[in-house]
Backbone as a ProteinNet text record, in pm:
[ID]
protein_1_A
[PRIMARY]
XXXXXXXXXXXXXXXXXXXXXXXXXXXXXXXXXXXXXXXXXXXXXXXXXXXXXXXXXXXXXXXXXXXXXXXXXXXXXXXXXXXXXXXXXXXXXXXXXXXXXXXXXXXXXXXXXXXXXXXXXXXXXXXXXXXXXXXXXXXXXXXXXXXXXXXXXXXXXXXXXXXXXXXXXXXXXXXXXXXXXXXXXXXXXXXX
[TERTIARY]
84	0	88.7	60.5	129.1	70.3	195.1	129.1	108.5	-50.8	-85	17.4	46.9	75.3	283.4	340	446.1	426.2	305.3	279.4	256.6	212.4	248.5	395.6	374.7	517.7	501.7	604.8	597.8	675.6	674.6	707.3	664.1	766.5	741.9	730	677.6	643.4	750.6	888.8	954.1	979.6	942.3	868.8	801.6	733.9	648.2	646.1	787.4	867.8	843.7	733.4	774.9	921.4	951	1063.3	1058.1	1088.4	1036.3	1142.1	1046.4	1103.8	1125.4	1258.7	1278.3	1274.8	1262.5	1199.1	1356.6	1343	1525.4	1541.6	1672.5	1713.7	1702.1	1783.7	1742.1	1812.5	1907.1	2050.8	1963.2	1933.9	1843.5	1758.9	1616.1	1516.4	1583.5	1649.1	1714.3	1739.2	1818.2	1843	1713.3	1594.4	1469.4	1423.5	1390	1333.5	1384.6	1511.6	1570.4	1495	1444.1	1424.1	1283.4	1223.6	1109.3	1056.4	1077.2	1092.8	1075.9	1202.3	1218.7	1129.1	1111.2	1003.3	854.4	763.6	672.5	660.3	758.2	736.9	736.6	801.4	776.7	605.8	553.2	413.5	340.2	400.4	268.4	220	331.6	381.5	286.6	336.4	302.8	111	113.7	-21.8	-3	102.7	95.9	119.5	160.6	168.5	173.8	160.9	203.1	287	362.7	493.6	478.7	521	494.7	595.1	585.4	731.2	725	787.7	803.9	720.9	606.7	448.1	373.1	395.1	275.1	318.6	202.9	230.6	223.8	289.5	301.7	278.2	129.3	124.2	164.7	248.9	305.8	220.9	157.9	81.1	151.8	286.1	336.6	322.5	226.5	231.6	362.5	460.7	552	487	489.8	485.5	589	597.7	745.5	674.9	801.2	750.5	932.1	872.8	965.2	1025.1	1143.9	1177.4	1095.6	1071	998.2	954.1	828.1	710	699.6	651.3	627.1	526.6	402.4	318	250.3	217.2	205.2	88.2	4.5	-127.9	-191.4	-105.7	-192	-198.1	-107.7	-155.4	-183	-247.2	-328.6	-405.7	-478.1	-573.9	-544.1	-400.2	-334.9	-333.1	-345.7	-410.6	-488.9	-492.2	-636.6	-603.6	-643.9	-649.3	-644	-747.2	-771.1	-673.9	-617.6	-488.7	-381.6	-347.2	-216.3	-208	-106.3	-70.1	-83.1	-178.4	-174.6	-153.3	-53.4	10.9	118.6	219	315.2	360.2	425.1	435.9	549.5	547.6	622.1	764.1	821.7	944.7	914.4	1068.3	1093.3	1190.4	1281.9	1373.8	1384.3	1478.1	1539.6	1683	1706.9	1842	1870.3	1973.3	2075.6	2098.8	2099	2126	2181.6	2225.5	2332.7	2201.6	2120.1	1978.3	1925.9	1956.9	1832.1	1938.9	2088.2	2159.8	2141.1	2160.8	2185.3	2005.7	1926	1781.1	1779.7	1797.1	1777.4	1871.8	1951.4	2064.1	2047.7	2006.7	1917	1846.6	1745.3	1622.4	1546.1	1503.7	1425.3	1446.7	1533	1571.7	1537.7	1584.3	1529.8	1358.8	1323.9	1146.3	1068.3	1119.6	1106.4	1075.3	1222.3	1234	1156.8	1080.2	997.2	872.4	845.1	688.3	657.6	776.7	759.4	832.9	818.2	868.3	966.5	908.7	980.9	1153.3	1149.5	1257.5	1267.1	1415.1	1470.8	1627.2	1605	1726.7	1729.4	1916	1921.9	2032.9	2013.4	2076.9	2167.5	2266.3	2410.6	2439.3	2341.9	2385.9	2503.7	2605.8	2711.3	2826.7	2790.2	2948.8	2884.5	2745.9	2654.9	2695.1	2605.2	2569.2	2468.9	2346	2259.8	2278.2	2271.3	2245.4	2118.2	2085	1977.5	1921.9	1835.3	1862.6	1691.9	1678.7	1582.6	1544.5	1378.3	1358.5	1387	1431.2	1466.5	1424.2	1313.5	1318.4	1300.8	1205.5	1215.1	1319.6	1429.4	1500.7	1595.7	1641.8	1683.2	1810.6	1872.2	1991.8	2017.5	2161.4	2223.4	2200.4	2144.8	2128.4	2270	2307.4	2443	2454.8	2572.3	2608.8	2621.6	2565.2	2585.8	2625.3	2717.3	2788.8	2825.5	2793.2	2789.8	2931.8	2973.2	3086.3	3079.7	3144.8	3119.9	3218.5	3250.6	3376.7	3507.2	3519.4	3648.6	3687.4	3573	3624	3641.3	3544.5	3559.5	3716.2	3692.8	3861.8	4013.2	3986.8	4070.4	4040	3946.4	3867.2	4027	4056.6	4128.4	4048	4109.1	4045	3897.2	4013.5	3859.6	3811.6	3803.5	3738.9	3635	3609.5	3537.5	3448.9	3522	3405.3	3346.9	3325.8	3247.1	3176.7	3191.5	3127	2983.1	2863.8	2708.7	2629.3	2565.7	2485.3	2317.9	2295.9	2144.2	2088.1	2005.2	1954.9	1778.3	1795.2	1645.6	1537.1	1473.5	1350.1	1313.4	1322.1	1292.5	1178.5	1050.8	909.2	833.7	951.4	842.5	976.8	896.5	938.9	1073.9	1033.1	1122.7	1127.4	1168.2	1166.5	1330.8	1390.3	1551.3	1530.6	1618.1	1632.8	1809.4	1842.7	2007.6	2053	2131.8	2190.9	2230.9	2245.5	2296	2136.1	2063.9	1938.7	1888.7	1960.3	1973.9	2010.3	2181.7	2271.2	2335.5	2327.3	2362.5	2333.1	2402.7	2391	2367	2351.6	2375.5	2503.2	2494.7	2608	2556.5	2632.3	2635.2	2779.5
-118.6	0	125.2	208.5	325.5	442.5	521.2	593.6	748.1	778	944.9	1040.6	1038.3	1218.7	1180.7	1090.3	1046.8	1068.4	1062.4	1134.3	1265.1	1332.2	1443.4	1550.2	1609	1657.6	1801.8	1845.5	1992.1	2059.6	2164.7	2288.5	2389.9	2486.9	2632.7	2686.5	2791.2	2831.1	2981.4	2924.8	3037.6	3122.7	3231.6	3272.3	3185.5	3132.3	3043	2898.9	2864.8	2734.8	2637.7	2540.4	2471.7	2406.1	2395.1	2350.9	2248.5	2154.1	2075.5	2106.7	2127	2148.3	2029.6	1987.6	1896.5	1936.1	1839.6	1863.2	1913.3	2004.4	1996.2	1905.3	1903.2	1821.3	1839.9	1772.3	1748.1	1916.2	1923.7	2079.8	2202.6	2188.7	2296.9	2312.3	2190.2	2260	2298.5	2261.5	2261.6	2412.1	2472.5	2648.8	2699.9	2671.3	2721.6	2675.1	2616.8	2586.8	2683.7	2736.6	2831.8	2978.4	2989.7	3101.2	3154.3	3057.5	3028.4	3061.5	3018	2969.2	3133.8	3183.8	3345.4	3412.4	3462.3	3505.7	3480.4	3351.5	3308.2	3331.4	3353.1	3407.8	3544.2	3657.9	3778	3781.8	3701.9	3782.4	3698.5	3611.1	3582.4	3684.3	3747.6	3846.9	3944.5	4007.8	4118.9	4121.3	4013.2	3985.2	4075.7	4074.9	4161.5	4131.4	4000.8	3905.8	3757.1	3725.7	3571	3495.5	3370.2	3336.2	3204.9	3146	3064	2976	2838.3	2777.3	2727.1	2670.4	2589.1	2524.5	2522.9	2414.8	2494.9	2652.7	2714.3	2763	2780.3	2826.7	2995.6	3006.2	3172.3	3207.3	3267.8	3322.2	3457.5	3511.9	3635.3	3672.7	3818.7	3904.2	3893.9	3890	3864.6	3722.3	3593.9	3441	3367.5	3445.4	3309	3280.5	3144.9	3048.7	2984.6	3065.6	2972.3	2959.9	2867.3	2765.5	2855.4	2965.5	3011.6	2967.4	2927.4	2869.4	2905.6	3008.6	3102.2	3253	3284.7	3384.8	3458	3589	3670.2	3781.4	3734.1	3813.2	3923.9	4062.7	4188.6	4157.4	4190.7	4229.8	4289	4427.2	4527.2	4453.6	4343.3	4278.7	4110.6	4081.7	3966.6	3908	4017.6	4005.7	3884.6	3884.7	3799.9	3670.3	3635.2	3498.7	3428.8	3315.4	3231	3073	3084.7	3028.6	2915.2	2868.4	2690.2	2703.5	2773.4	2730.2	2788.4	2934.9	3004.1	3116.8	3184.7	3318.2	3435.3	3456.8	3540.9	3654.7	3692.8	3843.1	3863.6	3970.3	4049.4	3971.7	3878.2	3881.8	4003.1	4050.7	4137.1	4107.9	3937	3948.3	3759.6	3756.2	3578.9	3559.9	3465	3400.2	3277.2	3260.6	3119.9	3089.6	2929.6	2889.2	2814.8	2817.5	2801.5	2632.5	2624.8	2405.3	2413.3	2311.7	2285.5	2318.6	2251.7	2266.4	2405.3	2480.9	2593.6	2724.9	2728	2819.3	2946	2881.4	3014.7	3049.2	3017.3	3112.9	3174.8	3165.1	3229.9	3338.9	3317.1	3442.8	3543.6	3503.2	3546.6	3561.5	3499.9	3519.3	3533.8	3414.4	3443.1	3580.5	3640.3	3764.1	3912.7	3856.2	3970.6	3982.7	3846	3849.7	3897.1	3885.2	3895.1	4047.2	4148.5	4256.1	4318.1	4285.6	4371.8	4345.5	4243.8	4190.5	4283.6	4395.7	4462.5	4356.5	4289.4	4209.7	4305.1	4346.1	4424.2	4434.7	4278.9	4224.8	4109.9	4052.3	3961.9	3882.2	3754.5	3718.3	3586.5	3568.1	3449.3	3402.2	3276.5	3171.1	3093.1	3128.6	3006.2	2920.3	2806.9	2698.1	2619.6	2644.3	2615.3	2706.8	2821.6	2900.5	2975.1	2918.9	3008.1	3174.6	3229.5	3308.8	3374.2	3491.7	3532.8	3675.7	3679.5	3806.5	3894.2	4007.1	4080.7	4188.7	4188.8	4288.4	4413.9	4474.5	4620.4	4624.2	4662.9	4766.1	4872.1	4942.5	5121.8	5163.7	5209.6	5278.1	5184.4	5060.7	4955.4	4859.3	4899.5	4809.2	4771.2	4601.1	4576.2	4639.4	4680.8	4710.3	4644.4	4603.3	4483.6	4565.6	4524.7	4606.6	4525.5	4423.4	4350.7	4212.6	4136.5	4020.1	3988.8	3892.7	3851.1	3703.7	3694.3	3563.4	3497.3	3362.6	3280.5	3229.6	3233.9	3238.5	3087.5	2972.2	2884.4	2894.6	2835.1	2884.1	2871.3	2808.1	2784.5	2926.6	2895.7	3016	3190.1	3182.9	3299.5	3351.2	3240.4	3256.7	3300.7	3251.9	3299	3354.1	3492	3617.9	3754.2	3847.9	3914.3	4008.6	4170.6	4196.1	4295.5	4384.9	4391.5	4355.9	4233.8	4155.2	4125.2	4102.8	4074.5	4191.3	4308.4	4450.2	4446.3	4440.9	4421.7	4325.5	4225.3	4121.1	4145.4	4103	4152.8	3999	3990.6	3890.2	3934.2	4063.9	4086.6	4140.6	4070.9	4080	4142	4291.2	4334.2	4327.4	4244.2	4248.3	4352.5	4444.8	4570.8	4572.5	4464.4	4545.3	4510.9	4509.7	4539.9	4673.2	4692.3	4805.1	4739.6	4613.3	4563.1	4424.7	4375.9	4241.8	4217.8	4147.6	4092.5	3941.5	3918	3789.6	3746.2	3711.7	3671.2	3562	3577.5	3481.5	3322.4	3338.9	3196	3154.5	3149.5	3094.2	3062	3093.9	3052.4	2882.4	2918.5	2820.9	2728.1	2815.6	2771.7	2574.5	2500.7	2379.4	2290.7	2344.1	2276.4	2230.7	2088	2022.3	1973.8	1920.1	1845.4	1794
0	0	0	-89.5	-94	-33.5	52.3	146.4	84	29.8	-76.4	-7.6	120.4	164.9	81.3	39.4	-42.8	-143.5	-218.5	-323.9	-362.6	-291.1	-287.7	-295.8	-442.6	-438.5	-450.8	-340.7	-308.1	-377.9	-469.1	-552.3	-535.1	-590.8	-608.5	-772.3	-798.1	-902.9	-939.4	-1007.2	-1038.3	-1131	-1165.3	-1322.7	-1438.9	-1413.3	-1466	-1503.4	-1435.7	-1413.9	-1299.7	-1260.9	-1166.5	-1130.3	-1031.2	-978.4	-784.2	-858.9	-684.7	-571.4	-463.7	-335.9	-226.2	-249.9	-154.2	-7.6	81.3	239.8	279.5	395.1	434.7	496.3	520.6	610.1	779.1	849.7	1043.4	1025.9	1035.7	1053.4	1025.6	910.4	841.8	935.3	974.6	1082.9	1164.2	1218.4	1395.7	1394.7	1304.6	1245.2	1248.4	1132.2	1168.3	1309.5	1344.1	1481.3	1589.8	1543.4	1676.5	1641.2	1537.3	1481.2	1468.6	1440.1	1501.8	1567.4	1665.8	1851.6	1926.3	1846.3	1935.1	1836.1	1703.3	1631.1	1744.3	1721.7	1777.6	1888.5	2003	2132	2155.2	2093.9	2062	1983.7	1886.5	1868	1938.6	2027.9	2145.8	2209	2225.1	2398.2	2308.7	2219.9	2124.9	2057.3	2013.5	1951.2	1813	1764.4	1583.2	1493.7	1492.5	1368.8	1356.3	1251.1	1224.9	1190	1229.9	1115.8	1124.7	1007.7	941.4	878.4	930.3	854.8	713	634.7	522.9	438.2	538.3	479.3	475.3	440.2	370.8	229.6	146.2	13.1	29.2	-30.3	-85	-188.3	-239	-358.1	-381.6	-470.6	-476	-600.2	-605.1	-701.3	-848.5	-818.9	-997.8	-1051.5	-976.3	-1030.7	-942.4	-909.6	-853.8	-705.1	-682.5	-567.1	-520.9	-400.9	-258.2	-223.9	-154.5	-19.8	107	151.9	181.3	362.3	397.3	513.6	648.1	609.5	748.5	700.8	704.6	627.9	771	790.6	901.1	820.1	874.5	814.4	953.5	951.8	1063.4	1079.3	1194.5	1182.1	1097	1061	982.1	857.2	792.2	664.6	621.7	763.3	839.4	709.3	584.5	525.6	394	405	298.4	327.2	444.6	496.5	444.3	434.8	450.3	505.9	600.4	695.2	670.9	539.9	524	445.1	350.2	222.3	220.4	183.2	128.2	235.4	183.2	223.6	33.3	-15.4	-83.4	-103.6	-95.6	-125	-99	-48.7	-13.6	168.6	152.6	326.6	375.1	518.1	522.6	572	600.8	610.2	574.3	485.4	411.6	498.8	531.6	561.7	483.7	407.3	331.5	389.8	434.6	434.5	349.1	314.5	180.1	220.4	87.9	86.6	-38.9	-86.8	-171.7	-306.3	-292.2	-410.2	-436.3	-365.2	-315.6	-345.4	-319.2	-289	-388.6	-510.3	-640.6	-642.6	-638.3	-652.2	-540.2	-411.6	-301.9	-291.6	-354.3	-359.8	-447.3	-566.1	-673.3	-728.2	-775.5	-833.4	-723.4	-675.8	-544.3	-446.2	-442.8	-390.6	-449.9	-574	-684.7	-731.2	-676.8	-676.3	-527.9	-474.7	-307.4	-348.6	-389.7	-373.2	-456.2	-577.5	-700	-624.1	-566.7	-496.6	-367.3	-299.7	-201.2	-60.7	-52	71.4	147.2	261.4	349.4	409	454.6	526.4	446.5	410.1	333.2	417.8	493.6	586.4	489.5	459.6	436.1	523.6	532.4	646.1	547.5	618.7	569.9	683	677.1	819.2	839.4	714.6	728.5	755.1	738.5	785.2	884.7	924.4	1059.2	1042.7	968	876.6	869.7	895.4	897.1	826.2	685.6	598.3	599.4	633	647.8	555.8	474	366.7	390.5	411.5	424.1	264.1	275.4	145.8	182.2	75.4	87.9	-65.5	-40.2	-185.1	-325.3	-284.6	-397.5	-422.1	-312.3	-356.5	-240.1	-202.3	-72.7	-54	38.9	89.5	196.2	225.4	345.7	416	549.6	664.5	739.3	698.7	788.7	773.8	806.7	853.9	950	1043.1	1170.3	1207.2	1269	1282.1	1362.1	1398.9	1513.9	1533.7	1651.3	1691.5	1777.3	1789	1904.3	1999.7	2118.7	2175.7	2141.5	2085.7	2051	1901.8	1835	1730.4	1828.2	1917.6	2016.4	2039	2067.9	2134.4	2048.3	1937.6	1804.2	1773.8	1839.7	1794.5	1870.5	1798.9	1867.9	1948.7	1988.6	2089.1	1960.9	1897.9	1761.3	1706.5	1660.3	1606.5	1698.9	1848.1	1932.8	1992.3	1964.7	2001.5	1857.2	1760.1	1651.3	1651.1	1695.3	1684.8	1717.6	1634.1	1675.9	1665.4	1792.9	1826.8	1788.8	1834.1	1805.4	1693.5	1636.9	1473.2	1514.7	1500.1	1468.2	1350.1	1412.8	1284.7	1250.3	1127.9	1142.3	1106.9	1096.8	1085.4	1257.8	1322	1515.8	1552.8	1630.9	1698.3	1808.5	1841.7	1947.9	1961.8	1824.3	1813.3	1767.4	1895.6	1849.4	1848.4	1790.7	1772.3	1789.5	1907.6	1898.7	1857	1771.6	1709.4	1740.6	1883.3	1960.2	1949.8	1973.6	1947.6	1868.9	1697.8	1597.8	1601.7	1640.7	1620	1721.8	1835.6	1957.9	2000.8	1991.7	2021.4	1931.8	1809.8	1685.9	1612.1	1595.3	1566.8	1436.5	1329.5	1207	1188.7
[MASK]
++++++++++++++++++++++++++++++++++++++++++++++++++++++++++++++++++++++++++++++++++++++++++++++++++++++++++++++++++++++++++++++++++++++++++++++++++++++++++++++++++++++++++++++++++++++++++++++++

């Protein structure tokens, strides 16, 4: 007996190209799950938005469909919801982490669609060189707001003394007023 929900094959729709989306792997959630985790407990506390992992569809107004790592949709644009199926419209912040399959659209195309579709906030995750890129709309078009980078102890320690006053752990979501997210909670205790 063959089990239907195996039949089911998950894709995204990239300028008018299906393309299948393989499931990630354990490493990959374990990264979302930290991210998650602190997102979801800030709009408990808060009550102003929604976020959303990997198993929702995203319809974007120009026809393309992700399946984006982690979606953060505000209260004020709640309306793009629907509850029984998609997220239709503009969410106001994506997060994608990078996999060997996924790397060159998320860096590019997918980025460059993100940014024409309005998408507010744009973070991509490098779970291998523990990595969190942050990019702002300004004016139609994203700009790096920064790199932030997980340090474990031992790399700490081969940190000199400037290299270690630069060093930035807290990553602001810039569509809350007071939503951080630190980095060790990302990565912190994750092994591969």
């Amino acid at each position: 007996m063959i089990n239907d929900a195996l039949l089911y094959e998950s894709y995204e729709i990239i300028r008018g190209e299906e393309f299948m989306a393989p499931s990630a792997g354990a490493y990959h959630n374990n990264v979302m799950g930290g991210l998650y985790a602190s997102i979801r407990f800030y709009l408990r506390q808060h009550k102003n938005g929604n976020v959303f992992t990997d198993s929702i569809d995203v319809h974007l107004p120009d026809g393309n469909l992700f399946r984006p790592d982690l979606t953060v949709v505000t209260k004020e644009n709640a309306n793009i919801i629907n509850w029984k199926k998609a997220i239709f419209g503009v969410p106001d912040m994506v997060v994608e982490v990078l996999s060997k399959s996924t790397r060159n659209n998320d860096l590019t195309i997918k980025k460059d669609i993100y940014e024409s579709n309005g998408v507010k906030e744009y973070w991509i995750i490098d779970p291998w060189a523990k990595i969190v890129t942050v990019y702002h709309l300004r004016d139609g078009k994203f700009q790096l707001d920064d790199e932030y980078i997980y340090y474990d102890e031992d790399e700490w320690e081969e940190l000199n003394d400037k290299e270690k006053a630069t060093a930035k752990f807290d990553i602001k979501v810039s569509i809350f007023d007071d939503c951080i997210v630190n980095i060790n909670d990302i990565f912190d205790g994750i092994t591969f």
